[in-house]
N, C-alpha and C positions, 0 to 999 in steps of 0.2 A: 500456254500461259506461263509466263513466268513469274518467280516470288520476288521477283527485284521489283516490283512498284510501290511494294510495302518494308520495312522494319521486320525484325524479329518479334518484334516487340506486339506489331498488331496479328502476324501472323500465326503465333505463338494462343492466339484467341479459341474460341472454341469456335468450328468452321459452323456458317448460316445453310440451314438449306435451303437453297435457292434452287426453282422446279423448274429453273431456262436452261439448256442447253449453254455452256459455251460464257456463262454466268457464274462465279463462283464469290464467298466473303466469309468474314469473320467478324461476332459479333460481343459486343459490352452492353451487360445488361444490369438493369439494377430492377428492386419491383417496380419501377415508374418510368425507365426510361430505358431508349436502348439504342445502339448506335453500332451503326454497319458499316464497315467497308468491303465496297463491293469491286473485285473485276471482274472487266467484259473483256471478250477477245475481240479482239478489231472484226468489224463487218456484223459483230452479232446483235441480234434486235431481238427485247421483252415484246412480250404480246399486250396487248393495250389490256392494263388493270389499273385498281384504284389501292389507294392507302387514306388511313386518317393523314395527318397534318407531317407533314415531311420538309426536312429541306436537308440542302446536298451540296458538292461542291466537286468541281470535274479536277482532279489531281494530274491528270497529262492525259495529253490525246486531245478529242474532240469530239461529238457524240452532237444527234438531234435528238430532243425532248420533247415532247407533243403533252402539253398540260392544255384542258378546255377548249379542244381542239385547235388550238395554236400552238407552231412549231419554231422551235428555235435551235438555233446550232450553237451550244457549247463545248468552248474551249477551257484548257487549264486553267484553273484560277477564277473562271465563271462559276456560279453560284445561281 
């Protein structure tokens, strides 16, 4: 993995842990809110789980998403 997909800026964050393999991010929190950025290494896949209320946005690359059992392939800039 490399630190070039990020800033100093978000990098610089306190690192997430994240329990996937091959998954790594840094996270902003406040008591109410909290905001991750996450990379994945190409070819790597989370194991099917859930979250409350999320949304997201693919920063480069491209990735499938499987929400309610419907699958979608996002690209950069997808949301």
């Amino acid at each position: 993995m490399s630190d070039q997909s990020y800033p100093s800026i978000i990098t610089d964050l306190p690192a997430a842990r994240v329990p996937f393999p091959g998954v790594r991010g840094w996270l902003a929190s406040t008591d109410t809110h909290q905001v991750a950025f996450l990379d994945l290494e190409p070819l790597g896949e989370v194991p099917e789980h859930t979250h409350a209320e999320q949304w997201g946005i693919v920063v480069s690359g491209e990735m499938e998403l499987t929400i309610d059992g419907q699958t979608r392939r996002l690209r950069a800039g997808d949301s």
